[in-house]
Structure formats: structure tokens, C-alpha cells
C-alpha positions as CSV (number, residue, x, y, z in Angstrom):
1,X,93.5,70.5,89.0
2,X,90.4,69.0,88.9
3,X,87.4,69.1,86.3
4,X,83.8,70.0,86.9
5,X,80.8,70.4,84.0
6,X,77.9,72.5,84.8
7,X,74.5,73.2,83.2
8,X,73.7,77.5,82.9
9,X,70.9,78.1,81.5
10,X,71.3,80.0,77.7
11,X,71.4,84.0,79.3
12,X,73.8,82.8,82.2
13,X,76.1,81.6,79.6
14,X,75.5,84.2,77.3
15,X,76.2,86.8,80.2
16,X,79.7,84.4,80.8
17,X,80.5,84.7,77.2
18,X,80.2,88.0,77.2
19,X,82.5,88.6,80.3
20,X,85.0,86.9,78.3
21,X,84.6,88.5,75.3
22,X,85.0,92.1,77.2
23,X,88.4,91.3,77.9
24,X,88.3,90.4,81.4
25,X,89.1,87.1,81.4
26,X,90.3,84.8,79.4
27,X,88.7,81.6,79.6
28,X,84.8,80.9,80.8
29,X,86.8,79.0,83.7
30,X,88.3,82.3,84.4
31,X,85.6,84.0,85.4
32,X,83.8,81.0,87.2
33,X,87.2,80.6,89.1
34,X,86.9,84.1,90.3
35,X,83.5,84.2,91.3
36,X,84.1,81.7,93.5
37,X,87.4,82.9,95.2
38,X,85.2,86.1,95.7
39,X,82.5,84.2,97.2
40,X,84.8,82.3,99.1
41,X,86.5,85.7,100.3
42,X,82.9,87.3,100.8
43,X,82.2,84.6,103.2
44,X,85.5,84.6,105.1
45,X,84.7,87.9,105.4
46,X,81.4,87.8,107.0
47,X,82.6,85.0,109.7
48,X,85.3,87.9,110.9
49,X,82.6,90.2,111.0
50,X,80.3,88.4,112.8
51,X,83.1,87.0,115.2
52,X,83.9,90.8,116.1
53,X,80.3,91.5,116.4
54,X,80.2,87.9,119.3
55,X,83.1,89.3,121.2
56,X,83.3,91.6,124.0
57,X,83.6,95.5,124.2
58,X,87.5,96.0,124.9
59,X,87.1,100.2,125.1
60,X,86.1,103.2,123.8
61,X,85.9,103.6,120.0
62,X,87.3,107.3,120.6
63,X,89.2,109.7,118.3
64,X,92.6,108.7,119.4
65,X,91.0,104.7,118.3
66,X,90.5,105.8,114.9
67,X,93.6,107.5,114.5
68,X,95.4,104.1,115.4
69,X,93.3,102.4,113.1
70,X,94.3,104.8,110.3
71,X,97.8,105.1,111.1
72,X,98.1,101.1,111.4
73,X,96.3,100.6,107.8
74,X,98.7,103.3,106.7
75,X,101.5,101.1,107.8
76,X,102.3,103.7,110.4
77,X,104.6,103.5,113.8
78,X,101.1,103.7,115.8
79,X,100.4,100.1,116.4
80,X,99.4,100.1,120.0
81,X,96.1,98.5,121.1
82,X,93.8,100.4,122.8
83,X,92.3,97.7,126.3
């Protein structure tokens, strides 16, 4: 693993103390660590979004759609595809 030093300002560094000192994480590195996985995550995120937004209409977001969508983030049988 690699090492990196940053400069924060006296609040940001208070406000990462305090973070720590709440019980959340244990180190300052902690916490920076899972900023940026959630950042990283966030911006995954965003790209699927916006690739689903770029890609063509494949039907009709109808009841029966929804239902499939719950049923499959259910982990239901109901895994067809509406075209």
C-alpha cells in the first residue's frame, strides 16, 4: 500500500478528528479511504446512469415492467426482459 500526505486546513482536520473520535472509524486514513471509495462508487454510478439515459428506448415502462424490476431485486423467479 502506498503512502500519501495532505495539507487540510485546521476545521477540515478538526471535523476528521472528530469522525474518528465518534467511533466510526478508526484511523484518520479510515475515513479518507472511505470517502474516496464512495466517491469512486458515486461516480461509477453516475457513468451507468448517464449511459442508460444515451441508450435507446427498448419498451414500455408499464406495470407488468415494474413488477419485474421488483421481483428481480427481490431475487425473484421473474427475470425476463421486457424488448
Amino acid at each position: 500500500m502506498g503512502t500519501m500526505n495532505i495539507s487540510l486546513p485546521d476545521t477540515l482536520r478538526e471535523f476528521v478528528d472528530q469522525q474518528v473520535a465518534q467511533g466510526s472509524y478508526g484511523t484518520s486514513s479510515e475515513y479518507l479511504r472511505d470517502l474516496i471509495r464512495r466517491d469512486r462508487d458515486r461516480l461509477h454510478l453516475r457513468g451507468l446512469m448517464l449511459e442508460g439515459a444515451d441508450s435507446p428506448i427498448s419498451g414500455e415502462a408499464d406495470a407488468a415492467y415494474f413488477k419485474g424490476l421488483r421481483d428481480r431485486a427481490a431475487g425473484g423467479k421473474s427475470g425476463k426482459r421486457r424488448a
